[in-house]
ZAMARGU-4260 file (C-alpha; in steps of 0.2 Angstrom, whole numbers, plus 5000, padded with zeros to 4 digits):
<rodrens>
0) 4890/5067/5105 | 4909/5067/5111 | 4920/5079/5112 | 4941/5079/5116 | 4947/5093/5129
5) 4964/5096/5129 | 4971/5103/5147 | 4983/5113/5135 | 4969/5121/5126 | 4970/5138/5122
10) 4964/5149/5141 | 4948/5158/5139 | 4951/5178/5147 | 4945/5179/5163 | 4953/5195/5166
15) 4937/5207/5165 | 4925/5191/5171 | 4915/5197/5186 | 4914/5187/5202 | 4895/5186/5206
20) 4893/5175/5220 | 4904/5162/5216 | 4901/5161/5199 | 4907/5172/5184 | 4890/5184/5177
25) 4885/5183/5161 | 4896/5197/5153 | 4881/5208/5145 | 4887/5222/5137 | 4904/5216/5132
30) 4910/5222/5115 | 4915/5207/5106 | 4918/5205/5084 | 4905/5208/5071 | 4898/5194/5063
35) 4898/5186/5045 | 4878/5195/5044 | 4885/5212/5050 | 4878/5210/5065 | 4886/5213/5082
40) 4894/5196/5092 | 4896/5198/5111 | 4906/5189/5120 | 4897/5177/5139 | 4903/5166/5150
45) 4889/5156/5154 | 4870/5158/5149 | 4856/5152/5153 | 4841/5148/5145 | 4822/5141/5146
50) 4809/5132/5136 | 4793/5131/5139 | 4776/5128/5131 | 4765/5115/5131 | 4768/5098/5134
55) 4764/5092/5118 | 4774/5109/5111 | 4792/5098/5110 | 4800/5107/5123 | 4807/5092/5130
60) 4814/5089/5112 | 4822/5106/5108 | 4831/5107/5125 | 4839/5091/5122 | 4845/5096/5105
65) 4853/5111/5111 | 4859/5100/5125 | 4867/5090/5113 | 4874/5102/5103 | 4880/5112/5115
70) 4890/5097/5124 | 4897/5094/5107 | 4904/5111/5107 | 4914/5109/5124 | 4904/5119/5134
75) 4901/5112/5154 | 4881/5111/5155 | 4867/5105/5168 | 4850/5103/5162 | 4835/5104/5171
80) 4819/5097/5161 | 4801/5100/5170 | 4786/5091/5163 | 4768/5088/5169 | 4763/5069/5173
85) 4752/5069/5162 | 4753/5062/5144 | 4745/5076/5139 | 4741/5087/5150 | 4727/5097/5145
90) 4733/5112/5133 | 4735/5132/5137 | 4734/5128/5156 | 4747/5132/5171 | 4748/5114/5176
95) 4748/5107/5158 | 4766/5119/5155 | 4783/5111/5150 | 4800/5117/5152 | 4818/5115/5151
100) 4832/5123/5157 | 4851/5124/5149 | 4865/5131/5159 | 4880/5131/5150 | 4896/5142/5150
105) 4915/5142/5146 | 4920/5134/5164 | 4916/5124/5178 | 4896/5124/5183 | 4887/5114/5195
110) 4868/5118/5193 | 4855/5123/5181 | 4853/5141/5186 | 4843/5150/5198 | 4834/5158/5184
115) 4835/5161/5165 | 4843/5175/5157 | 4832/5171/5140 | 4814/5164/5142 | 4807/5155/5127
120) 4788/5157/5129 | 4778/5147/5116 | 4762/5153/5124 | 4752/5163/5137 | 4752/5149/5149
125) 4771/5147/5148 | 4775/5165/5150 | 4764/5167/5166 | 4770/5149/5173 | 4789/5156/5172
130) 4788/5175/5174 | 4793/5176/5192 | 4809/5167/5188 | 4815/5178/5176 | 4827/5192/5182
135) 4825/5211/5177 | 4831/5213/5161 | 4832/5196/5154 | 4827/5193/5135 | 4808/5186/5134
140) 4806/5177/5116 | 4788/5175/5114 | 4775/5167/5101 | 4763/5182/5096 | 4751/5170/5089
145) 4747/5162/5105 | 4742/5178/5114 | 4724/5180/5108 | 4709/5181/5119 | 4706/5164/5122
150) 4723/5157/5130 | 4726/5174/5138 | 4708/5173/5150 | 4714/5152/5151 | 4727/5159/5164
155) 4721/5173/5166 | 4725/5188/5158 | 4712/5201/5156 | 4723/5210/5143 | 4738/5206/5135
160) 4755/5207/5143 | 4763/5211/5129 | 4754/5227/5128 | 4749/5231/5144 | 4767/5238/5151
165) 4769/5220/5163 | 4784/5217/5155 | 4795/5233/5153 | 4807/5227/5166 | 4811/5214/5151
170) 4821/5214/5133 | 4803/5207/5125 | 4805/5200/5107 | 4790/5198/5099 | 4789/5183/5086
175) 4776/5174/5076 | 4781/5159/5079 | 4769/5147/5072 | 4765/5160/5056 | 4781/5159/5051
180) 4782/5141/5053 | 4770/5141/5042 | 4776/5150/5029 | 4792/5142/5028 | 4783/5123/5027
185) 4771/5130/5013 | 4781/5121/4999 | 4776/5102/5008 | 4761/5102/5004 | 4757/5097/5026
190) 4741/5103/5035 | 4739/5119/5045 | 4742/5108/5061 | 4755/5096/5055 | 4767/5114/5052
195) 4762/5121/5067 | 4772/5105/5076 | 4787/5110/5068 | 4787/5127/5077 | 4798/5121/5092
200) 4810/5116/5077 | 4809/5136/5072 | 4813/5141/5090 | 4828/5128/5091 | 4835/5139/5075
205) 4833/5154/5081 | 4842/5149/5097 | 4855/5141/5088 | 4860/5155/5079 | 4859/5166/5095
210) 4871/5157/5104 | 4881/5150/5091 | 4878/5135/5092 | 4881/5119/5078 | 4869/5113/5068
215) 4874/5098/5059 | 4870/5087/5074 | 4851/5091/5074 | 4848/5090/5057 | 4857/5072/5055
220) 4846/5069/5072 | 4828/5074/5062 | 4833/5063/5046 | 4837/5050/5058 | 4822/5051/5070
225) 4810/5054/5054 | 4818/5043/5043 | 4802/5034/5038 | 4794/5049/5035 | 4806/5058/5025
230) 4794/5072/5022 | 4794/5078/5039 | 4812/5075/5043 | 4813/5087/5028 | 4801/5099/5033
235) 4807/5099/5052 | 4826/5103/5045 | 4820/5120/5035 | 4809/5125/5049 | 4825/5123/5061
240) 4835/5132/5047 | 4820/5144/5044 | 4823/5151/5064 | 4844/5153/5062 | 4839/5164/5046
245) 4828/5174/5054 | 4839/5179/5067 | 4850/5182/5054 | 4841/5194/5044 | 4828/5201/5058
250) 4831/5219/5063 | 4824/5213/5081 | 4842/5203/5085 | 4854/5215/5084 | 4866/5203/5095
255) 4871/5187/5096 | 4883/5179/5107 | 4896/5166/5109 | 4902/5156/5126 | 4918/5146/5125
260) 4920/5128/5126 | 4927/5124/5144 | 4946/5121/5140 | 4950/5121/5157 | 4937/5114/5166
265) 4939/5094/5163 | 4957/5086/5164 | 4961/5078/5147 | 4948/5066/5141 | 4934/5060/5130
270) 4917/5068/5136 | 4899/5063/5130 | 4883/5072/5137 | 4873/5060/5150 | 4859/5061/5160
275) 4857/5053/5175 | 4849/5036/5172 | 4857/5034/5157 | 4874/5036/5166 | 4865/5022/5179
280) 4860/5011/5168 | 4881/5010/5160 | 4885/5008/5178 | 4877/4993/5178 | 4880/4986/5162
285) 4899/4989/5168 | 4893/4983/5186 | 4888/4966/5176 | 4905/4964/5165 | 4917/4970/5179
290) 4908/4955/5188 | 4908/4943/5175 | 4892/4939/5179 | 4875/4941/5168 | 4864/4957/5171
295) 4847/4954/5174 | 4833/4968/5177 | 4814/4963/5187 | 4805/4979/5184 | 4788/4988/5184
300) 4788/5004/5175 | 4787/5019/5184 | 4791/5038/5183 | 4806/5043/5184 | 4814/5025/5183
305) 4807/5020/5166 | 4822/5025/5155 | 4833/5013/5164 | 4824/4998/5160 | 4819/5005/5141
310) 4840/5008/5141 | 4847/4991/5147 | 4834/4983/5137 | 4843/4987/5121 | 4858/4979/5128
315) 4858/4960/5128 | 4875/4959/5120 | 4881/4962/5134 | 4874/4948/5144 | 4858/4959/5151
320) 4843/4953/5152 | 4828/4963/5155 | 4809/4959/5163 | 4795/4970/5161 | 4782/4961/5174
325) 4764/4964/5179 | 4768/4973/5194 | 4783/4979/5206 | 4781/4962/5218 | 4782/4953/5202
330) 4799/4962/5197 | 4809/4960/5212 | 4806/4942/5215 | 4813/4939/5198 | 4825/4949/5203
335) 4830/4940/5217 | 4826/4924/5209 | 4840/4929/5194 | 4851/4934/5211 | 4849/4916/5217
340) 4853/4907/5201 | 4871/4917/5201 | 4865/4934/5192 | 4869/4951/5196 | 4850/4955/5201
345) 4844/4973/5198 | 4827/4980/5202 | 4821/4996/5197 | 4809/5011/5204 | 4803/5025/5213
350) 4795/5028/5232 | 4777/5019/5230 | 4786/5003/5221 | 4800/5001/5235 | 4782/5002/5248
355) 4777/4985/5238 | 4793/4977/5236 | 4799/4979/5255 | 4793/4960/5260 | 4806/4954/5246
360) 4820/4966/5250 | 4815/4957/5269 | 4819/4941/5260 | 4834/4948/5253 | 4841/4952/5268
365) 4835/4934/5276 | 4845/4925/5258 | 4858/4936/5261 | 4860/4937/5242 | 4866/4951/5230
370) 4851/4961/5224 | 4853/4981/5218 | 4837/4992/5222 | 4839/5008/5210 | 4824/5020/5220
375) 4824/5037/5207 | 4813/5046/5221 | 4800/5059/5216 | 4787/5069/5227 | 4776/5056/5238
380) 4765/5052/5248 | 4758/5037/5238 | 4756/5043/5219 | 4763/5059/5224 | 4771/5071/5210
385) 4777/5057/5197 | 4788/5070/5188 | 4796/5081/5203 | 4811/5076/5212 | 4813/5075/5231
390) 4823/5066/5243 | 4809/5058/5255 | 4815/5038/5254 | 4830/5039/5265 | 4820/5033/5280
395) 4810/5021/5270 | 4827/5012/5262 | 4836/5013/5280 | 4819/5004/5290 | 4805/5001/5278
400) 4805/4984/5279 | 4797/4973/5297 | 4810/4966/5309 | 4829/4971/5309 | 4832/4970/5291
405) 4849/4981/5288 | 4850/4986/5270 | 4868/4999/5263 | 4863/5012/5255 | 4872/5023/5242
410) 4867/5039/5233 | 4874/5046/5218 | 4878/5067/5217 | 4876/5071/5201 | 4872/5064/5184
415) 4888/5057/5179 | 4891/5050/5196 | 4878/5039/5195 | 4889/5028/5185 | 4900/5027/5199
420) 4888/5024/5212 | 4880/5009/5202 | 4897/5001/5204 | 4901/5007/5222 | 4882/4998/5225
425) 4887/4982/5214 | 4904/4980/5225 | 4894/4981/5241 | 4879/4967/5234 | 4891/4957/5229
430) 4906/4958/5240 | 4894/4957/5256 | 4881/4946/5248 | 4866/4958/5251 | 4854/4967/5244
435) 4859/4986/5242 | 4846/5003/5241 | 4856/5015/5227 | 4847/5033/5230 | 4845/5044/5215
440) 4829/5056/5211 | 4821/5065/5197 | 4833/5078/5196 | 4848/5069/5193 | 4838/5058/5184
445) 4832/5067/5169 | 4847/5081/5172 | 4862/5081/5162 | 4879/5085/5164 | 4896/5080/5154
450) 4903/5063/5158 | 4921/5058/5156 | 4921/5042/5149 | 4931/5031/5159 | 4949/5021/5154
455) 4941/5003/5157 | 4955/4997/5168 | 4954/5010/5180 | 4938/5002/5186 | 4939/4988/5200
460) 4938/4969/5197 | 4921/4963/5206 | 4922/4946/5201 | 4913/4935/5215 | 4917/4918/5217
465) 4905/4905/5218 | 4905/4890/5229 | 4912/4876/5219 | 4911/4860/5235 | 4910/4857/5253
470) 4917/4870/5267 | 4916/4860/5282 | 4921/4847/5292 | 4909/4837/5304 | 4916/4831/5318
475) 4914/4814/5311 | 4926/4819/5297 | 4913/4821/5284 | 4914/4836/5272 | 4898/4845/5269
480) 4893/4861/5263 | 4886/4874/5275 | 4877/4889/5267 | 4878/4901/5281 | 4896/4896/5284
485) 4903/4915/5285 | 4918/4923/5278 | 4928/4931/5292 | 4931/4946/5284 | 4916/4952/5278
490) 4904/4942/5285 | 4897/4934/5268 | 4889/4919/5266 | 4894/4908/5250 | 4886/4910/5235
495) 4881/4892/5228 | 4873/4892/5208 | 4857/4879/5210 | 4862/4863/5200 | 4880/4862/5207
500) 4883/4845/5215 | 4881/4844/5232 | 4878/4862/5236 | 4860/4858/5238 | 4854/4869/5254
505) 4836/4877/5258 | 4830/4894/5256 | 4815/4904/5259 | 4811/4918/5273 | 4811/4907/5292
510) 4825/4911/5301 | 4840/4900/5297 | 4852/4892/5310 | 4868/4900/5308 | 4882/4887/5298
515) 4870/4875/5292 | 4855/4885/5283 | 4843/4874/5295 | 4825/4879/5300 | 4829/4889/5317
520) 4816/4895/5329 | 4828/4893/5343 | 4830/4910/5353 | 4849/4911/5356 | 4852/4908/5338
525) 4840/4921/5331 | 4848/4932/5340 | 4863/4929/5336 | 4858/4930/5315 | 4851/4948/5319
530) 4866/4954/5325 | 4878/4946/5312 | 4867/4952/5300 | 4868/4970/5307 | 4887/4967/5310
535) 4887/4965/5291 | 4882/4980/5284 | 4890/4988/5300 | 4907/4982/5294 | 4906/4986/5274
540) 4922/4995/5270 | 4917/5014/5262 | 4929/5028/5263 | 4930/5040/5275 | 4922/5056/5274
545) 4933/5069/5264 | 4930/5089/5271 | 4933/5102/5261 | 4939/5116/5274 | 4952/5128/5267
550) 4949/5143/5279 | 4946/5132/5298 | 4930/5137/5297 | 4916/5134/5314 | 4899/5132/5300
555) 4901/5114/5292 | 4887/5111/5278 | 4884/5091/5277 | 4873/5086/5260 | 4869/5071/5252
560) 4863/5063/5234 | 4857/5077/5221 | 4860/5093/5233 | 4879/5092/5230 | 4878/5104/5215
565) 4867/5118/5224 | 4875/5118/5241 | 4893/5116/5232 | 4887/5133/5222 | 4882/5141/5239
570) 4898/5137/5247 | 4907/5145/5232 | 4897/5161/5232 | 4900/5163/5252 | 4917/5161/5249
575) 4919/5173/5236 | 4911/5186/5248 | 4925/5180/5261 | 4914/5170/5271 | 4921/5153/5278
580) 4912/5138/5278 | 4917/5121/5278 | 4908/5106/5266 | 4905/5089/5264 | 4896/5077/5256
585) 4888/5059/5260 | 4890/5046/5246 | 4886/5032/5260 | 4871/5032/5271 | 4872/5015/5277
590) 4885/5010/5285 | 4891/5030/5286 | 4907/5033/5286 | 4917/5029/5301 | 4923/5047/5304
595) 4908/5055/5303 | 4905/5059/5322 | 4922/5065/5324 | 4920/5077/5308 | 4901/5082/5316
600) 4911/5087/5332 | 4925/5095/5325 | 4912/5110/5321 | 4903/5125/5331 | 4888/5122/5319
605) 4881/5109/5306 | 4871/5113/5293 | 4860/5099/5285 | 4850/5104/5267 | 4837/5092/5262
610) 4824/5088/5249 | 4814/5081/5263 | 4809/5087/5280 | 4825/5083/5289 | 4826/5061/5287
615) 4846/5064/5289 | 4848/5077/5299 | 4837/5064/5312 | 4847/5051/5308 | 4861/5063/5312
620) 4856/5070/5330 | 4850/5053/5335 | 4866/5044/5330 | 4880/5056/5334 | 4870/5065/5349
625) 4873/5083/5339 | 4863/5100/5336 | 4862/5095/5317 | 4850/5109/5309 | 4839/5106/5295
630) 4837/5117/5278 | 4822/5111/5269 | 4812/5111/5254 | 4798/5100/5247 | 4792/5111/5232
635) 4798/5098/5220 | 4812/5106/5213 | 4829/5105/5218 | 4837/5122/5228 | 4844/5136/5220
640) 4860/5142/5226 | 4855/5158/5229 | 4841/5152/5242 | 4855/5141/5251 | 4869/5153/5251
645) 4857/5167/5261 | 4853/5152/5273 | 4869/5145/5277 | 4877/5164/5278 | 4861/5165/5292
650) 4868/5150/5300 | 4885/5156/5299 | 4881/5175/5309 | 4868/5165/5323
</rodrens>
C-alpha cells in the first residue's frame, strides 16, 4: 500500500494533546462526533494494540492487515510481531502464544509501545502470557469460548478470570468469538474447524470498525490470497465483515474511535509500509542496479534472515540471482565465488551461520573481494531464541575470524533504514574491495515502519570499474598486470573478471606478496599485507558522528543498530520533563567515526544501551580509554522507553 502526504495537509489539533513523557497520551475521554450507527466517536492520538493467540490462531496475519490498512490510512506505525520457534507450537500453552503489536497515531512515533491500550485475547493462554503488560484500565477483548476448564488449568487458572474479580482493574469485553464465527459461516456449508480458522478474520472486523479503519484492502487481500479456493476467500471476507457489524450493532461497544493520518510527520512523498528485511532486500536489489553489476545471493535458510532470500528470489528481472544451498559454508563460498566472477556477492543469515561461515569471510578478506554479510541477529548461544532479537554479534563480526582479518561493519536503525544501510554496505564492499558485516536483528527485521520511497537519482552511483589490461611496468619495460597493485586512495586492489586476456593471477587463502599476488611466506612482507589490510578498513570514508545536544547537556546516550527508536523515545520524554541529555547514534562500527573520541570526551558521562552485555561499550572503554557505562538487556525483546528513560534520568542525577 502507498499513500501521498502533503506537508500542507490540513494540521491535526494539538491544542488539548497531553504531553506524557515525550509522547502525546492516548486522549481517552475526549468528546468527539456521533457516528453513522448512533454510536459515540472519540477522538486519539495514537493507540496501541495487541494480538495474541495461538500460533496457529493467525495472529501473525490479522496484525499485518491492520498494518496495512492502517499505513494506507496515513498513520505513522511500528509493529512488533512475537512468535514461537516452532511451526507449531503446541496449542493453549504459554510458550506456544503469538503476538503482535501496532502502534500507530496521528504523528511522529518511534516504537511499538511500552504496553497495549487494547489486548486482543483469543484464549486463556494469551491473556495470562500478556496480562502484566497491560496498563490499569486498558480494554481486554476476550474469546469466551476458550475459557473452559481445560485450557484455563493448561496455564493455570483454577477459576476463570473472567469471573473471579482478576481483571476489574480492566475495561473487559467479553466475546464469543469462535461461536459467532460460526454462526456467520453456516451458510458455506465448511466444517466446525474449518469456521473456527476464520475467527481471527472476525477479530480483524471488529477492530477495524473500532478504530476506523478501511477495509477494502483486506477484502481484495483474502480473494487474492484464497483465490483458488474461492469459497474460503468468500467465507474469510463475511467473517471479517461479520466482526465490523457486530461492533456496529453490539450494546458492549458504546465507543469507537478515530486517529488521524500523520499530515505532518513525513515531508512530502510517496510512503509504502515496510518491514525491515524487505526494505534490505530493495537495498540490495538497488545496491546491484546502482552498481551496474548482477546481484547474486549464497544462502542457507535461517530465522530471522529467510524473507530476504524468499524476497530477492522473486526478482531476477533485475539481474538477481538466488542460491538456496545445503548448508551456510556452501552459501558463502558461492557467494564469494559470484564476487570473484564480477557479481555484487551477497550472503545471508543469523549468529550460528556467521560461526560457520567465518573461514570464508577469512578468505574474503585474504581476496580482498566485495562480498556483503547480512547477519539478522536473534538470541544465542548456538540455536539460541530463533525468533527473539538481540544485539550479541558485534564482537563476533569485528573478530570472529583467526589471524588479523578486519571486516566494516554497518548497522541499520530502523526498518526503513535498512534500505539505506544495504547501500552504505555495497559502497564500502565495493569501493574498498572487501567483504562488509551489515548488522540488523529480529526486531527490525520483522518490525514495520513507513518508508519514503526514494527519487531514484538521489541515490549514489557505485559503478566499479573493472580491470580491463596491464597496470605495471617492469623494469625491463614489460607491461604486466599486478593484482595486489593498490589504489592510492583507498587502498583497493583491482577487480579482474576471470576470462579477460591477460589478467590471469592466482587466488586462494596463503598469504600473497604485495604487488604481484605471488605465494609469500616472507616475514617482512606478511607484515606489511596485515597492516595494509588494516589500513584499509581503517581509511574507509563514513561521516562523522552527528550529536544531537540542544541544551549543553553533561549525560550523552551513545546507541547503535535497532535501539535508536527506544532510546530516541527516552530522550524525548526526559526532555519533556526538562531534563538534558544529549544523543547520538552509530551507523558505522568499523572503522567508527573519526570524531568519536572527541565526542566521548566532550561529556561528564556516557551512557551505552545494549541488547547484549555491553560488546560496545567494551569496545568503547578500550578504544577511547572512557568510563563508558552499560544499560543492558538480554530478554529477547527490544527496550521499552519507559525502562530506559528512568535509567538514563538515574545516570543523569549520579
Amino acid at each position: 500500500m502507498t499513500s501521498q502526504v502533503s506537508s500542507a495537509a490540513e494540521k491535526a489539533d494539538e491544542a488539548n494533546d497531553a504531553v506524557l513523557g515525550g509522547q502525546r497520551a492516548p486522549l481517552s475521554g475526549t468528546t468527539g462526533t456521533t457516528g453513522g450507527d448512533g454510536k459515540e466517536v472519540r477522538r486519539l492520538d495514537r493507540v496501541i494494540i495487541r494480538f495474541a493467540g495461538d500460533s496457529g490462531d493467525g495472529m501473525q496475519l490479522t496484525g499485518d492487515r491492520f498494518t496495512s490498512e492502517t499505513a494506507s490510512f496515513g498513520n505513522d506505525l511500528s509493529t512488533l510481531p512475537n512468535f514461537p520457534a516452532e511451526i507449531r507450537a503446541p496449542a493453549g500453552t504459554l510458550p506456544g502464544v503469538s503476538s503482535f503489536q501496532l502502534h500507530f497515531a496521528d504523528h511522529d512515533i518511534l516504537t511499538p509501545g511500552d504496553a497495549p491500550n487494547v489486548l486482543v485475547a483469543m484464549n486463556p493462554a494469551a491473556l495470562k502470557a500478556n496480562i502484566d503488560d497491560v496498563p490499569r484500565g486498558a480494554e481486554i477483548i476476550v474469546n469466551t469460548d476458550e475459557f473452559t476448564k481445560r485450557p484455563m488449568a493448561k496455564v493455570g487458572y483454577a477459576t476463570s478470570p473472567l469471573e473471579d474479580g482478576s481483571l476489574e482493574a480492566y475495561n473487559v469485553h467479553p466475546v464469543p468469538l469462535t461461536t459467532l464465527t460460526i454462526e456467520a459461516l453456516k451458510e458455506f456449508g465448511l466444517s466446525r474447524k474449518e469456521a473456527e480458522r476464520s475467527k481471527n478474520m472476525f477479530a480483524l472486523g471488529l477492530l477495524s470498525w473500532m478504530y476506523h479503519r478501511p477495509t477494502e484492502g483486506t477484502e481484495t487481500f483474502l480473494r487474492q490470497k484464497f483465490a483458488k479456493k474461492p469459497e474460503i476467500a468468500e467465507a474469510n471476507v463475511a467473517a471479517f465483515r461479520a466482526g465490523w457489524n457486530f461492533g456496529e450493532t453490539t450494546e458492549d461497544f458504546a465507543v469507537s474511535y478515530e486517529v488521524a493520518p500523520a499530515s505532518q510527520a513525513f515531508p512530502t512523498g510517496t510512503y509504502r509500509n515496510i518491514s525491515g528485511n524487505l526494505a534490505l532486500s530493495y537495498g540490495l536489489i538497488a545496491a546491484g542496479q546502482l552498481a551496474d553489476l548482477p546481484l547474486y545471493l549464497g544462502s542457507y535458510p535461517i530465522t530471522p534472515a529467510s524473507d530476504i532470500l524468499h524476497e530477492l528470489s522473486k526478482h531476477k528481472n533485475f539481474g538477481v540471482r538466488t542460491f538456496q544451498a545445503e548448508d551456510e559454508i556452501a552459501g558463502i563460498g558461492a557467494a564469494l565465488g559470484a564476487a570473484f566472477g564480477g557479481a555484487l556477492g551477497v550472503t545471508t543469515t543469523s549468529g550460528p551461520g556467521v560461526a560457520l561461515k567465518s573461514e570464508t569471510i577469512g578468505l574474503a578478506v585474504s581476496l580482498e573481494l566485495p562480498l556483503l554479510i547480512i547477519d539478522i541477529q536473534r538470541g544465542g548461544p548456538s540455536t539460541g531464541l530463533p525468533t527473539k532479537t538481540e544485539q550479541a554479534d558485534l564482537l563476533q563480526a569485528m573478530y570472529g575470524r583467526n589471524g588479523e582479518a578486519p571486516v566494516p561493519i554497518v548497522a541499520p536503525q530502523t526498518p526503513a533504514d535498512c534500505f539505506d544501510a544495504a547501500i552504505d554496505a555495497a559502497r564500502i564492499a565495493l569501493t574498498y574491495r572487501t567483504p562488509v558485516f551489515l548488522l540488523s536483528d529480529g526486531y527490525l527485521a520483522n518490525g514495520s515502519e513507513p518508508w519514503r520511497i526514494p527519487e531514484t537519482d538521489s541515490l549514489p552511483d557505485l559503478k566499479t570499474p573493472f580491470a580491463t589490461g596491464p597496470n605495471h611496468t617492469l623494469a625491463d619495460g614489460t607491461e604486466v598486470f599486478w593484482p595486489y597493485k593498490r589504489d592510492p586512495q583507498t587502498l583497493a586492489r583491482p577487480w579482474a573478471v576471470p576470462g579477460t586476456p591477460g589478467l590471469e593471477h592466482r587466488i586462494g587463502g596463503i598469504e600473497k606478496q604485495d604487488g604481484t599476488g605471488n605465494i609469500s611466506y616472507d616475514p617482512a612482507n606478511h607484515d606489511l599485507m596485515v597492516r595494509t589490510r588494516q589500513a584499509k578498513v581503517d581509511n574507509i570514508a563514513v561521516p562523522d558522528l552527528a550529536v544531537d545536544d540542544p541544551a549543553g547537556a553533561r549525560t550523552l546516550v551513545l546507541g547503535w543498530g535497532s535501539t535508536y527508536g527506544p532510546i530516541t523515545a527516552a530522550v524525548r520524554r526526559l526532555r519533556a520533563a526538562g531534563q538534558p541529555i544529549a544523543q547520538a547514534h552509530l551507523r558505522h562500527l568499523n572503522p567508527f567515526p573519526r570524531n568519536l573520541g572527541e565526542v566521548l570526551k566532550g561529556y561528564d558521562k556516557v551512557v551505552v544501551p545494549e541488547m547484549n552485555l555491553g560488546q560496545l561499550a567494551m569496545l568503547l572503554r578500550a578504544r577511547y580509554l572512557v568510563d563508558a557505562h552499560s544499560y543492558n538487556q538480554v530478554n529477547g525483546m527490544p527496550f521499552k522507553a519507559e525502562q530506559l528513560a528512568t535509567a538514563l534520568k538515574e545516570a543523569i542525577d549520579a
